[in-house]
C-alpha positions in Angstrom: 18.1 11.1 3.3 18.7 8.2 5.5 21.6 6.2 4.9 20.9 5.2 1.1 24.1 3.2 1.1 23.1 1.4 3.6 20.1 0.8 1.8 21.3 -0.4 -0.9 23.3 -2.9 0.7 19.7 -4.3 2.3 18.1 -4.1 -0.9 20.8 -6.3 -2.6 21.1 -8.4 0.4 21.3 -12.2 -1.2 20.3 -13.9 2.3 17.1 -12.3 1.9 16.3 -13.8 -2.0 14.0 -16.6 -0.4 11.8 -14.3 1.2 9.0 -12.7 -0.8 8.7 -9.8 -2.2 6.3 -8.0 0.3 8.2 -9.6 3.2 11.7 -8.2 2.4 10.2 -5.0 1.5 8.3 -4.8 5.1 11.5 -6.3 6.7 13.8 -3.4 5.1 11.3 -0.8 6.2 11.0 -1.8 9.4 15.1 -2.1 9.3 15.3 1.5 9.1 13.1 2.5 11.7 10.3 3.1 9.2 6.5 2.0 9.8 5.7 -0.1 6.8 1.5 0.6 7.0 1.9 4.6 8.4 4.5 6.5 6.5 4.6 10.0 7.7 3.2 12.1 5.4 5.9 14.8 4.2 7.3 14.3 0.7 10.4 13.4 1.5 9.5 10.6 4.0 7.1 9.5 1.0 9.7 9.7 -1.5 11.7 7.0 0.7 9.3 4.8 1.2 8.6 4.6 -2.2 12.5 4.0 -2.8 12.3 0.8 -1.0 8.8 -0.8 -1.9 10.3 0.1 -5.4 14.2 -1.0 -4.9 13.2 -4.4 -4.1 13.9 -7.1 -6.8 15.0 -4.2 -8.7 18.7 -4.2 -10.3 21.1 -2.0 -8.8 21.9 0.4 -11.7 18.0 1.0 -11.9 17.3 2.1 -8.2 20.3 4.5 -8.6 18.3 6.7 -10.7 16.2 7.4 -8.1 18.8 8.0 -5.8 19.9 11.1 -8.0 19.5 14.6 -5.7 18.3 15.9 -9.5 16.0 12.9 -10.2 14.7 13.4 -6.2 14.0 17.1 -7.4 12.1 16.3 -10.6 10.2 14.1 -9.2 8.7 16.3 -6.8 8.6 19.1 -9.4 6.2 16.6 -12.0 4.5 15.1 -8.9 3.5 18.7 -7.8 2.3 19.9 -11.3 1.3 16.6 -12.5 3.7 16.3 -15.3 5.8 13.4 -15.5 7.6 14.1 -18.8 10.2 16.6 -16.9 11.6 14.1 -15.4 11.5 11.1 -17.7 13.3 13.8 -19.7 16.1 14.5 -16.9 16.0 10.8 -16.0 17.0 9.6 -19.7 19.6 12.7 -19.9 21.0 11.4 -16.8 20.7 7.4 -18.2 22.3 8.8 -21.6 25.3 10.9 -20.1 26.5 8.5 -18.0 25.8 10.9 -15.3 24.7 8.0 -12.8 27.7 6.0 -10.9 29.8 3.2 -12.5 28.4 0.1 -13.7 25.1 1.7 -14.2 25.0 1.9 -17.8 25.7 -2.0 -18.1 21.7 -3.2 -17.3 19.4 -1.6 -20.4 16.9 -0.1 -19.0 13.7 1.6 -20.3 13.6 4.7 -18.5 10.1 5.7 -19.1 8.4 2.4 -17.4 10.8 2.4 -14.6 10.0 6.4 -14.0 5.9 5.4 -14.6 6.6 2.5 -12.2 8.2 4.3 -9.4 5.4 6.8 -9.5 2.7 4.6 -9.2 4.3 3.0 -5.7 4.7 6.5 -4.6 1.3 7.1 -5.2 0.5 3.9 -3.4 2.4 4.7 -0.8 0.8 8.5 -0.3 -2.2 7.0 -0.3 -1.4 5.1 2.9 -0.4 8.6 5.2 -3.9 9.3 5.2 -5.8 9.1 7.7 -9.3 7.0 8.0 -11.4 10.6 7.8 -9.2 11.9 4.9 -10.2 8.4 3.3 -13.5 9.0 3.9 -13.5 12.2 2.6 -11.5 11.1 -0.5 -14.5 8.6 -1.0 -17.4 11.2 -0.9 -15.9 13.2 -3.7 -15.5 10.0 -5.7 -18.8 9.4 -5.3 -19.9 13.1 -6.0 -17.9 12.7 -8.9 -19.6 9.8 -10.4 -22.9 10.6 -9.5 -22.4 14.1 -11.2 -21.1 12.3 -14.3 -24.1 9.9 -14.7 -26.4 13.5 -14.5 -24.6 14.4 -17.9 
């Protein structure tokens, strides 16, 4: 991944408190040499942009989870079967053990949400790889989907 630490250092930056939200999470993106409105659309690039739109505001011990090579690989594993309870499983395990880095077990944290919450931006942020005829395409079988459920 890029450099997380470095990352982490932006996301925690206190000069950037007074800035909102959306602004410090388009400032940090564009920091690392990431487009904030065109992510590329492999996984990995996903997963990253996704670790910043969700990092921001977010307390240190939490975003760690995420930073996990094992939480990284469930992710992908309940994203690509669509089964999130792998890894809210491996990311309480993890929470539990102490298997995350110092000073991480010091901020309670319900793991569940914070694993629902993340997903939801990285679904968000999937959305925004596609391209406008893959959005129109997306729509047509939305609407072929409602109009075949109003036939039942």
């Amino acid at each position: 991944m890029f450099g997380l630490d470095n990352l982490m250092d932006m996301l925690f930056d206190s000069a950037m408190e007074s800035i909102n939200r959306n602004e410090r999470v388009i400032q940090l993106l564009k920091r690392l040499d990431l487009d904030p409105d065109h992510p590329p659309a492999d996984f990995e690039a996903v997963y990253k942009y996704a670790l910043v739109e969700y990092g921001v505001g977010k307390p240190r011990p939490v975003v760690e989870i995420f930073r996990q090579k094992e939480i990284q690989d469930r992710f992908r594993e309940a994203f690509e079967q669509r089964n999130a309870s792998s890894l809210i499983n491996q990311a309480e395990t993890q929470w539990a053990q102490k298997q995350l880095p110092a000073n991480t077990q010091t901020v309670h944290v319900d793991v569940r949400r914070e694993c629902l919450e993340f997903s939801s931006i990285f679904v968000r942020v999937a959305y925004r790889t596609q391209t406008p005829a893959e959005v129109l395409a997306r729509q047509q079988v939305a609407s072929l989907q409602q109009e075949l459920r109003g036939m039942r």
